[in-house]
C-alpha positions as CSV (number, residue, x, y, z in Angstrom):
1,X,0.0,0.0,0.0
2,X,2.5,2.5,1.1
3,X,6.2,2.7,2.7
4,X,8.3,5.1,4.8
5,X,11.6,5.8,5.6
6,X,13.8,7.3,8.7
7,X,15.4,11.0,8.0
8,X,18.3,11.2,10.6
9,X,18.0,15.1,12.3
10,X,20.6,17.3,11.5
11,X,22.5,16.7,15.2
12,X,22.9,13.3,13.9
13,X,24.7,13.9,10.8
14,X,29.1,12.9,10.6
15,X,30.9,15.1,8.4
16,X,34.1,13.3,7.1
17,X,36.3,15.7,8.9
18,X,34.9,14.3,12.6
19,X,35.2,11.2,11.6
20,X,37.9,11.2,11.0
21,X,39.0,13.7,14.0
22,X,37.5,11.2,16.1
23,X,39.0,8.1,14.8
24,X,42.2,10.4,15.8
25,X,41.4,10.7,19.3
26,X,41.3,7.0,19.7
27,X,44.8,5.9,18.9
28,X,43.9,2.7,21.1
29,X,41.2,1.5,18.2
30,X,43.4,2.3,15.2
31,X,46.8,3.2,14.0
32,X,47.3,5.9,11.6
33,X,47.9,3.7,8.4
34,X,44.0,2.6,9.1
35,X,42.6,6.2,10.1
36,X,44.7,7.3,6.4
37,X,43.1,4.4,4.6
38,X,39.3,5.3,6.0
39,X,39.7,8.7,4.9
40,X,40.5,7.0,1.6
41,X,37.1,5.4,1.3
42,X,35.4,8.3,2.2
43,X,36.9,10.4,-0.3
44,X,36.1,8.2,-3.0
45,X,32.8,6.8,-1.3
46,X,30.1,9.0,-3.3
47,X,28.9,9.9,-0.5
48,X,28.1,13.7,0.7
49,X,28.6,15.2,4.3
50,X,24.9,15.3,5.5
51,X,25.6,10.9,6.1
52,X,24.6,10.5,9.6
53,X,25.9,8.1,12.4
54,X,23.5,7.4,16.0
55,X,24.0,8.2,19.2
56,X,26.6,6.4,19.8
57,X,29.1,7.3,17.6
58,X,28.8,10.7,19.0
59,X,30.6,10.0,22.3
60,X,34.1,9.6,22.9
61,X,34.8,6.9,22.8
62,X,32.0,5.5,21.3
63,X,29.5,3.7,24.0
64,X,28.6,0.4,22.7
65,X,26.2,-0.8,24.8
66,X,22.7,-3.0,24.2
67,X,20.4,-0.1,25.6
68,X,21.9,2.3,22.5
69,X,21.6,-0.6,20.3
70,X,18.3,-0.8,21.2
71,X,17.6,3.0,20.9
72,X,18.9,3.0,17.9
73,X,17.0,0.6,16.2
74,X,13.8,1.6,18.0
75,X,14.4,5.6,17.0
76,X,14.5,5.0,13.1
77,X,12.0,1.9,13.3
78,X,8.6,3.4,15.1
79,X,9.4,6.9,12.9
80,X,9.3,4.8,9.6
81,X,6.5,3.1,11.2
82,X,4.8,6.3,12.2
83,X,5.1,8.1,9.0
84,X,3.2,5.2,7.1
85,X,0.5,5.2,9.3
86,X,0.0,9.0,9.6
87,X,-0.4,8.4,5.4
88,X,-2.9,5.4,5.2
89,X,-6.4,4.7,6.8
90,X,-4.8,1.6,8.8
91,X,-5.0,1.3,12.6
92,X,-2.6,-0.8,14.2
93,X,-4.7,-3.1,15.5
94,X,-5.6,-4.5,12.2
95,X,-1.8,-5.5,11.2
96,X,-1.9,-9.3,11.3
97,X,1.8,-9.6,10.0
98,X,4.7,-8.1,10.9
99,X,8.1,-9.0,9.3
100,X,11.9,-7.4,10.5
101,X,14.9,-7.9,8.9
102,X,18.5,-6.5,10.0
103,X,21.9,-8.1,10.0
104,X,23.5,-7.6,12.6
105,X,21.3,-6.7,15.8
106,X,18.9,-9.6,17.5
107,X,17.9,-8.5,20.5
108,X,15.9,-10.5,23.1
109,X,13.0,-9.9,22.9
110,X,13.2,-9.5,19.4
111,X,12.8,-6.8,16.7
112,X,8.9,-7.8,15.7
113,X,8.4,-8.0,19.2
114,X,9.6,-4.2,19.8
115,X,6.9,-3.3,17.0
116,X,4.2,-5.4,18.7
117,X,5.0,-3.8,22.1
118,X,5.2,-0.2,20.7
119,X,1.9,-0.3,18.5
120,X,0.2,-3.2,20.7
121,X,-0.4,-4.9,17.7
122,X,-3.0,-7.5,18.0
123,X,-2.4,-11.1,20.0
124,X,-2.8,-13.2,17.3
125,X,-0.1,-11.3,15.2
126,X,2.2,-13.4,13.1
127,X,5.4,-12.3,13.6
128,X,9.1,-13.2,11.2
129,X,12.3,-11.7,12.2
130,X,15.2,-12.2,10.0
131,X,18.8,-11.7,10.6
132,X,22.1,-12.3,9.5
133,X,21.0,-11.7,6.1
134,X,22.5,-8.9,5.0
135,X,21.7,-5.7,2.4
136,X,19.9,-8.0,-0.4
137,X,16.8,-8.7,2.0
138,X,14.7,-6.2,1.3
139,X,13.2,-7.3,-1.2
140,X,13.3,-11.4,0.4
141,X,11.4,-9.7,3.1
142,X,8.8,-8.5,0.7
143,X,8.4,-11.8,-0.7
144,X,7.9,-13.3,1.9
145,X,5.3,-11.1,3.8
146,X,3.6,-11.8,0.1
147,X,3.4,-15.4,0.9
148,X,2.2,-15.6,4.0
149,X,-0.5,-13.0,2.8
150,X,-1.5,-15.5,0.5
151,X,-2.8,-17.7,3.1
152,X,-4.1,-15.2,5.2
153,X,-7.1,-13.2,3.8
154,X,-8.1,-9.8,4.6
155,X,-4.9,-9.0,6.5
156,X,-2.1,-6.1,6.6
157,X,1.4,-7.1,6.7
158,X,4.4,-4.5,8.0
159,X,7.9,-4.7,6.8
160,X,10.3,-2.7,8.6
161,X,13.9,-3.1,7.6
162,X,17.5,-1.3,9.1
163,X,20.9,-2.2,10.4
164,X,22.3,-1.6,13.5
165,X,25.5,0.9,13.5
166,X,26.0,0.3,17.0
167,X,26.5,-3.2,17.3
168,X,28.1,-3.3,14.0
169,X,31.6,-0.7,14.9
170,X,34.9,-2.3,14.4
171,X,37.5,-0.9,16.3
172,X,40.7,-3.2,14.2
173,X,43.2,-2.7,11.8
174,X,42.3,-5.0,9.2
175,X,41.7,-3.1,5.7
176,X,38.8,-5.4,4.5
177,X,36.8,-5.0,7.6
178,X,37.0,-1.4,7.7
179,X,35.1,-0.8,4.8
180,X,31.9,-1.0,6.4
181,X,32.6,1.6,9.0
182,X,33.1,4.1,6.4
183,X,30.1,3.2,4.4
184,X,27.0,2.5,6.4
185,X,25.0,4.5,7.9
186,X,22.0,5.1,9.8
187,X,18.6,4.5,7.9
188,X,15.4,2.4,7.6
189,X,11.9,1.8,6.4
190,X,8.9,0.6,6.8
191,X,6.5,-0.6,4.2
192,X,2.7,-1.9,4.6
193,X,1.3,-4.7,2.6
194,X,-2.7,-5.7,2.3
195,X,-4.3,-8.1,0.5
196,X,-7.8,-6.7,0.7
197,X,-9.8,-6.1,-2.4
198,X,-10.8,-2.6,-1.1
199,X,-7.4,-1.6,-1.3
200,X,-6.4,-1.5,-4.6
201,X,-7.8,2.1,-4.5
202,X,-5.7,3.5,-2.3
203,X,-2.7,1.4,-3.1
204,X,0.4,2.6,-4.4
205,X,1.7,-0.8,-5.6
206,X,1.0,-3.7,-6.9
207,X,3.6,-7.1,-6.1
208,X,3.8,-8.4,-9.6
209,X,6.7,-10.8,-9.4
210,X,9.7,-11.9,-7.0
211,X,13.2,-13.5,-7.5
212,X,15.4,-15.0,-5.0
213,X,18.7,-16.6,-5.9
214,X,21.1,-17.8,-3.4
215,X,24.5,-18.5,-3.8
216,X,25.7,-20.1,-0.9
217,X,26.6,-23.0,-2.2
218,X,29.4,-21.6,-4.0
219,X,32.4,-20.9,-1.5
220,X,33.7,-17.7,-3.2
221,X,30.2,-16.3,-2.9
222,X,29.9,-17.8,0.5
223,X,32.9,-16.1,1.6
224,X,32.5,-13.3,0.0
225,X,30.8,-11.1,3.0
226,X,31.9,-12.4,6.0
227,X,31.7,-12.1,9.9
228,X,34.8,-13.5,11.4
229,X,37.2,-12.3,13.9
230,X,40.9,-10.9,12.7
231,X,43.9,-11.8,14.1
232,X,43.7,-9.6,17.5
233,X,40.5,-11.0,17.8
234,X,38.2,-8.2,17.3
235,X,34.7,-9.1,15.2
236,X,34.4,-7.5,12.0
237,X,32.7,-7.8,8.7
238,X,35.1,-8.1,6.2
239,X,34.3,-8.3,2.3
240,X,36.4,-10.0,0.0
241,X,38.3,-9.5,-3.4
242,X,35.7,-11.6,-4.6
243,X,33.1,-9.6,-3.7
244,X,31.9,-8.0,-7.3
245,X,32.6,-11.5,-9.0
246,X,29.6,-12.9,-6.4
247,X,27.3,-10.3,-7.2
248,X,27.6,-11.0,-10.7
249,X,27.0,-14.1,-10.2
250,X,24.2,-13.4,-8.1
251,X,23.0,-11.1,-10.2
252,X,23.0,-13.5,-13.8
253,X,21.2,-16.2,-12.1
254,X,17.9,-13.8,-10.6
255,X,17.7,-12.5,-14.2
256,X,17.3,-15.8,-15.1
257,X,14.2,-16.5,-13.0
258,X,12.7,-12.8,-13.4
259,X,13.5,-12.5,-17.1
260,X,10.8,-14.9,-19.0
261,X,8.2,-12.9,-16.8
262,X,8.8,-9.5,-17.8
263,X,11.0,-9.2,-21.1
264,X,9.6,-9.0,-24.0
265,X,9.1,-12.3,-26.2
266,X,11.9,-10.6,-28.9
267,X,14.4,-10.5,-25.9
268,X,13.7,-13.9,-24.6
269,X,14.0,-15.4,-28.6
270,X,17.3,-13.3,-28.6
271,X,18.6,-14.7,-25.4
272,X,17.1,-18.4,-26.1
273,X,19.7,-18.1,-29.5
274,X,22.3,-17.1,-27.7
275,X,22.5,-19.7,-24.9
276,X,22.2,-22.2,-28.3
277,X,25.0,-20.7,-29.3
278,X,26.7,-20.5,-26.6
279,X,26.2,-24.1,-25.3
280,X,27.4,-25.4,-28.7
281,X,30.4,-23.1,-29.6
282,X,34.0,-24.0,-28.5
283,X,34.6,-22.1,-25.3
284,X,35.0,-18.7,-25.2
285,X,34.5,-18.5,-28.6
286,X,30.1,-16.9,-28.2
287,X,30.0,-14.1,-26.0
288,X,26.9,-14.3,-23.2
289,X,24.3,-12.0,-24.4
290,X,22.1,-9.6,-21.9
291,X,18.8,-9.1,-22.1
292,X,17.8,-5.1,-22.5
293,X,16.0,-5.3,-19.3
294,X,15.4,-1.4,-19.7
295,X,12.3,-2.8,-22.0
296,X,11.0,-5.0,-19.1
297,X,11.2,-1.7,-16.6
298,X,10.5,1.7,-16.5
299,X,12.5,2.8,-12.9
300,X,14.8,0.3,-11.4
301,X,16.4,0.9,-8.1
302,X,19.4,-1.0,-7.0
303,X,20.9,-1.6,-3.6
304,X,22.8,1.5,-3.5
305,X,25.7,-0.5,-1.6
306,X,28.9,1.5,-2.9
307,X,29.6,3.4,-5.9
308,X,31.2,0.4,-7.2
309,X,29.1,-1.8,-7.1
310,X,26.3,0.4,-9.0
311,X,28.6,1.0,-12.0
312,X,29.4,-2.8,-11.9
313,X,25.7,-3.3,-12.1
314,X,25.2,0.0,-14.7
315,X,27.9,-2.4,-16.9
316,X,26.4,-5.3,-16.1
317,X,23.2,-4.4,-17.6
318,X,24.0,-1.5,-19.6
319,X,21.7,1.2,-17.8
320,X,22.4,4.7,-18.6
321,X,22.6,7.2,-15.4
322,X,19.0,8.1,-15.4
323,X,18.2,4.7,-14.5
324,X,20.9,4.3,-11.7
325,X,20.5,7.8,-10.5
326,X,18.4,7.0,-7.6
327,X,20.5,4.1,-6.5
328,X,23.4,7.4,-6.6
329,X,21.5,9.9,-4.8
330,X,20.6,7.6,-1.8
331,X,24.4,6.6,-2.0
332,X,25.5,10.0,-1.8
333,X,22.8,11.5,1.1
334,X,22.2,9.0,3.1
335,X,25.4,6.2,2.6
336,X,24.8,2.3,2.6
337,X,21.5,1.9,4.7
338,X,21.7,-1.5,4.2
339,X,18.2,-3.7,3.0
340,X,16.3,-0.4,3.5
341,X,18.5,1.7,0.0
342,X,16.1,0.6,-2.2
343,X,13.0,2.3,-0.5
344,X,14.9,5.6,-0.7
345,X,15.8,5.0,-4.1
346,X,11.8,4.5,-5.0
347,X,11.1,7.6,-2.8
348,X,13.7,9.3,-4.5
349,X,12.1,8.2,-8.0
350,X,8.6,9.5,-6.6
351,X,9.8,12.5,-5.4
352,X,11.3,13.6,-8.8
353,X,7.7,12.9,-10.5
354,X,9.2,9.8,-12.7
355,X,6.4,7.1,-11.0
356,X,3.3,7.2,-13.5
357,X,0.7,5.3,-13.5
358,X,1.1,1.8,-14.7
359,X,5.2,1.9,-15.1
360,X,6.7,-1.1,-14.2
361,X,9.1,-1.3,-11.1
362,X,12.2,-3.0,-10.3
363,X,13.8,-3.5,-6.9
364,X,17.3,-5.2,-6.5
365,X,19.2,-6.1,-3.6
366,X,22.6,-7.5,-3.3
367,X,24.0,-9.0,-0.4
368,X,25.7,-11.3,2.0
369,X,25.5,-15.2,1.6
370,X,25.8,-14.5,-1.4
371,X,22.4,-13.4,-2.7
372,X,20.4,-11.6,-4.7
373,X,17.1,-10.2,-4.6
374,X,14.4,-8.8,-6.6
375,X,10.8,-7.4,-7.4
376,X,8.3,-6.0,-10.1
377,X,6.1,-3.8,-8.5
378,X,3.6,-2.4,-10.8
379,X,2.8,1.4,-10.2
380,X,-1.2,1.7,-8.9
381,X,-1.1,5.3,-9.7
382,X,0.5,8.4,-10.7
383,X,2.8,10.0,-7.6
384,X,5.1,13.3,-6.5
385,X,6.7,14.5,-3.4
386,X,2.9,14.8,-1.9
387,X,2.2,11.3,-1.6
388,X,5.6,10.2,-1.0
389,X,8.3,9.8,2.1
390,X,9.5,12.9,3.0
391,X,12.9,11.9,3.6
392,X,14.1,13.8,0.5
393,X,12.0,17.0,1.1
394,X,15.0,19.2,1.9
395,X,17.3,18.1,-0.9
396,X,15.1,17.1,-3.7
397,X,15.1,20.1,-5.6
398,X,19.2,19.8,-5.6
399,X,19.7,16.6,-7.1
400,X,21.1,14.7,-8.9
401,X,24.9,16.5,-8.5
402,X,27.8,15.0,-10.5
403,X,29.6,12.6,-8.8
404,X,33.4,11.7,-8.8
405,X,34.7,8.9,-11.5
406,X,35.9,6.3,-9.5
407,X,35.1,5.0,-6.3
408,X,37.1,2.2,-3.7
409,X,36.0,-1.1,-4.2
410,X,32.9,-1.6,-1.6
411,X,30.0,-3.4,-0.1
């Protein structure tokens, strides 16, 4: 039906310069080659100052503690959460399934529960909270609230996505798991699902297709994202050389499934040749053809994970910049939120005025395990900055700005 996402307030935001003045003043966490190597990343990140960081990264030192890791996650959930429902006619006693998904933070009780306390959501809610699944589950989540709509009539289902900053710090030296503290930041959404005929009228959306494709069993891929401890024993994430290989991958495979259901039959004849041609040619002698999935789609938002991995996706599927520019923007205003990019990149695409009636939606997410995830959401009606999150309202008007050439290889 609708969706929403957290704007961090201005005291939250983490200018590059105190971050890095900060990571200074704690010559305990990090030498200098580390602190010079961050500031490296952030230079070539694509993202702009106005990135913000919680509560806890405010303090020095940082306080990591499970009450801000809570407070954290509860502060950009229940205002995602709150600006749907100001939007919709939906009460919150006629939810009957809520779904959570974030990486890195489950708490006891757990997320759902946190919603179900906050909104005192109905007893016999059913409740899914995923974790450990990293930036590609939006859209999984969204696939799966679909499902379990399918057996429940006349029911609303909430998805509210983030990742927790605060639990997800690491204070080391090693190069790949410092990444992630320079490129995620604070952010999340909530989006609200129904299955009621009455709907349709008021309904933004309409779930047309999902894609899930899971790489896992492929070690590189496996390995690709990875939660381990280095070799002073602190717990990081650290991402791999193989990292853009697995996404590609990843990537090739979910096109598969999605592909016969939106392209056009001259693209699926084209493609159908070409694995022919490919399955009967001496290796390396036919070249893999891709589908012009700019035919299938009208806006197509991908996980806006690094500026890397965009323009391995723009090359992957040829897209010019108009169709990767939301995936940019959110890059470069908000940073890597994680599962909940791709809401800010639709936002972004309604706020701009480019979401008309009946265009044809898709939503990509890359991530840990490794996996990729997709939908095709058809658009119920025509929609602006009115109807849509305000989390763009104050730097809508100017955007898109141009954006440095090359970026440090990222998650």
């Amino acid at each position: 039906m609708s969706f929403g996402c957290y704007k961090p307030p201005q005291n939250f935001r983490v200018p590059f310069a105190s971050y890095v003045e900060h990571c200074r003043l704690l010559k305990d966490r990090w030498d200098e080659s580390s602190i010079q190597f961050q500031e490296k990343v952030l230079s070539k990140a694509g993202m702009s100052q106005l990135t913000a960081l919680p509560t806890s990264f405010h303090y020095l030192p940082p306080r990591i503690t499970l009450q801000l890791e809570r407070q954290e996650c509860e502060t950009v959930l229940f205002a995602a959460v709150d600006e749907i429902l100001s939007s919709v006619n939906v009460k919150p006693h006629q939810i009957g399934v809520v779904v959570s998904n974030c990486s890195a933070f489950s708490p006891t009780p757990s997320m759902t529960s946190m919603i179900i306390n906050k909104y005192k959501l109905p007893v016999d809610v059913k409740s899914y909270t995923l974790a450990g699944m990293g930036c590609s589950v939006g859209p999984l989540a969204l696939d799966l609230a679909k499902r379990v709509l399918t057996i429940h009539r006349n029911k609303y289902a909430l998805i509210v996505s983030t990742e927790n900053l605060t639990r997800s710090l690491y204070f080391g030296n090693e190069r790949s798991m410092l990444v992630t503290n320079c490129l995620f930041r604070v952010g999340g959404s909530a989006v609200l699902l129904s299955n009621k005929w009455a709907d349709r009228k008021v309904a933004k959306y309409k779930i047309m297709y999902t894609a899930r494709s899971h790489m896992g069993a492929i070690d590189m891929c496996y390995r690709s994202v990875y939660q381990e401890e280095d070799a002073n024993g602190t717990v990081g994430v650290g991402l791999s050389k193989d990292l853009m290989k697995s996404a590609a991958l990843a990537l090739q495979h979910n096109m598969r499934i999605l592909g016969p259901k939106v392209l056009p039959l001259s693209e699926i004849f084209l493609y159908t040749l070409n694995q022919l041609k490919v399955r009967f040619s001496a290796k390396g002698e036919a070249k893999q053809y891709i589908p012009n999935f700019k035919l299938a789609f009208d806006n197509i938002c991908i996980h806006a994970g690094g500026t890397a991995v965009i323009r391995a996706m723009e090359k992957a599927l040829d897209l010019p910049f108009k169709y990767s520019e939301p995936s940019h923007m959110t890059l470069y205003r908000f940073g890597n939120i994680s599962s909940a990019s791709i809401w800010y990149e639709l936002a972004y695409e309604e706020s701009k005025g480019r979401v008309k009636q009946g265009n044809r939606v898709w939503v990509v997410g890359l991530g840990s395990g490794f996996k990729c995830c997709s939908a095709y959401l058809k658009a119920l009606k025509t929609m602006d900055m009115s109807c849509s999150s305000q989390c763009w309202s104050d730097t809508i008007a100017e955007l898109p700005v141009e954006l440095p050439s090359t970026s440090h290889h990222c998650h």
